[in-house]
N, C-alpha and C positions, 0 to 999 in steps of 0.2 A: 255360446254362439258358434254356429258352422263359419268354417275358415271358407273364403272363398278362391276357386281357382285361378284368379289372377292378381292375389294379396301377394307380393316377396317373390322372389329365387327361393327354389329348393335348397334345403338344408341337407350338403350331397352325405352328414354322418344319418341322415334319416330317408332318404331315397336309394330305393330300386329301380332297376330297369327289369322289365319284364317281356321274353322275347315268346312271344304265343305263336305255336303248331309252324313253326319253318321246319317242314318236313319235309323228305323225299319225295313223298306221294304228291304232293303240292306242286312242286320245283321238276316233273320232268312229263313226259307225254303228252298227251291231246289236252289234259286240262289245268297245265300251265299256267300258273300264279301269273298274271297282268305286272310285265314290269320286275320280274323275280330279279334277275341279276342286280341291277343298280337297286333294289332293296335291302337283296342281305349284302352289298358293299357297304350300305349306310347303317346299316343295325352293326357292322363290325364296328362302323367309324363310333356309334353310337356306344356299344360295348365298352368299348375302350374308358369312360367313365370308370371302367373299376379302378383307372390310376389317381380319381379324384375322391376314392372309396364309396362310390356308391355300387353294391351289390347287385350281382347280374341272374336272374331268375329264368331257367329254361323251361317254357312247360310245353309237354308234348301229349298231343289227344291219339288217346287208342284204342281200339273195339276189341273186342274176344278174340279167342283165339284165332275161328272161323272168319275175319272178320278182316275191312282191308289196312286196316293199322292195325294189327297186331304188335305187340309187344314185339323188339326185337327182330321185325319184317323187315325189308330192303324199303316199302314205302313207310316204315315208321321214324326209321332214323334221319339224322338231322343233316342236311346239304354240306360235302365238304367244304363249299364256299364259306359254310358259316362258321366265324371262330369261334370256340369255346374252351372255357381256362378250367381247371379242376376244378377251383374255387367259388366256380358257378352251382347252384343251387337246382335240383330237377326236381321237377311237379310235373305229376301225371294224371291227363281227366278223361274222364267218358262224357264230357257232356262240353257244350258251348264257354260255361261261363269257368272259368280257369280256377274260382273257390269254391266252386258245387263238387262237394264232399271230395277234397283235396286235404293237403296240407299249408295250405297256399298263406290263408290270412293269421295261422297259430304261427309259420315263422316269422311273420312281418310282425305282429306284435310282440313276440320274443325280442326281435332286435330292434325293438321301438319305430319302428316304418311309420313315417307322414306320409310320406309321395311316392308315387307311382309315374313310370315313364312305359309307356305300352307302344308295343310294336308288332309287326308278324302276321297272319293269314286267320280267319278272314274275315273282313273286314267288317261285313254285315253281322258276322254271326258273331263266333269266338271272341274278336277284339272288341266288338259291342258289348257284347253279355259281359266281359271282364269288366269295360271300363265304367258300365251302369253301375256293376257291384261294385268295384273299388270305391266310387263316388258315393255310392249306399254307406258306406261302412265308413266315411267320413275320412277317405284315405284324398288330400291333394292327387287330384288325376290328370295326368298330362297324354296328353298320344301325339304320337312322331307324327304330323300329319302324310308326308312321305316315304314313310316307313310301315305302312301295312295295304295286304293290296288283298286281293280275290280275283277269282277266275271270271270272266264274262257268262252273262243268263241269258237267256231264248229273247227275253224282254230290254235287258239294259246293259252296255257295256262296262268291263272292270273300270275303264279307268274313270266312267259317269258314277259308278259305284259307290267309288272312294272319294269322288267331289261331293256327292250326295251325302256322304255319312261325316266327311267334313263339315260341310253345312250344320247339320244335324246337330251333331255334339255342340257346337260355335255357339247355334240358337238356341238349345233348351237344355234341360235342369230339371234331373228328377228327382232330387236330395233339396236342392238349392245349392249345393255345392258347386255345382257346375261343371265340365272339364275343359280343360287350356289344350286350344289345338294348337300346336307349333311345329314349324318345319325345322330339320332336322339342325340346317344353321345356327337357326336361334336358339335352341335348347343348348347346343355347345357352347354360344358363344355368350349367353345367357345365363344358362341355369347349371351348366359344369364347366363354367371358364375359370 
């Protein structure tokens, strides 16, 4: 029987936190992640789970060499605002969905992973496509709901964006598993208290 996303607290020896594309490129010039700063203060606050042992997952998206995340470019690396411990784990994609041909779901199964806590840029794209799969693959999926944002479109702005894609996950289910939207609060004070 599919575990549904609002059965229990995460089981913090079986939960990651999973911090998608908080990159340079993202975080400075004309197209400005919506809300960047008070984001990655709260994916710190949210990190900080590794003191409840739940595993912290950095995955960072990058194009060819030619290409504007490059491997090791000033836009591919990761915002000094954001903290990261050694014992954080890196995954690297070419593509939206953060286990399209990574190494992303062979470590989670290695260390027994039920749940997933997702966060980071952006929103439509990347943390969508992650959170579909995670929910595919029958992983508990939660997303910080004030923890991942994107830049503003010609058509709609970031922070109608991220109410939108709130919405979204809250009302449908393409597993039947569901995903648990929770603000940043409640997951602390909930599911790693």
């Amino acid at each position: 029987m599919a575990r549904k996303a609002d059965e229990g607290d995460l089981n913090m020896g079986k939960t990651v936190v999973i911090v998608i594309d908080v990159q340079q490129m993202f975080f400075d010039g004309p197209t400005r992640a919506h809300c960047a700063d008070e984001v990655i203060d709260g994916i710190n606050r949210l990190t900080a789970a590794r003191e409840a042992n739940a595993p912290v997952f950095i995955v960072q998206h990058e194009s060819p060499a030619d290409g504007p995340l490059a491997r090791e470019s000033a836009a591919w690396q990761l915002p000094a605002a954001l903290n990261r411990e050694a014992s954080d784990t890196s995954i690297y994609k070419t593509v939206g969905d953060s286990f399209q041909n990574t190494l992303l779901h062979e470590n989670l199964r290695e260390r027994g992973i039920e749940s997933v806590v997702l966060c980071g840029y952006a929103t439509e794209f990347c943390v969508n496509a992650t959170a579909r799969r995670a929910e595919w693959l029958d992983l508990k999926t939660v997303i910080a709901s004030d923890l991942h944002m994107t830049a503003g479109k010609p058509h709609l702005s970031a922070d109608k964006i991220v109410e939108h894609q709130n919405f979204v996950w809250t009302h449908s289910s393409m597993s039947g598993n569901g995903v648990k939207v929770l603000p940043l609060t409640d997951i602390l004070d909930k599911e790693f208290a």
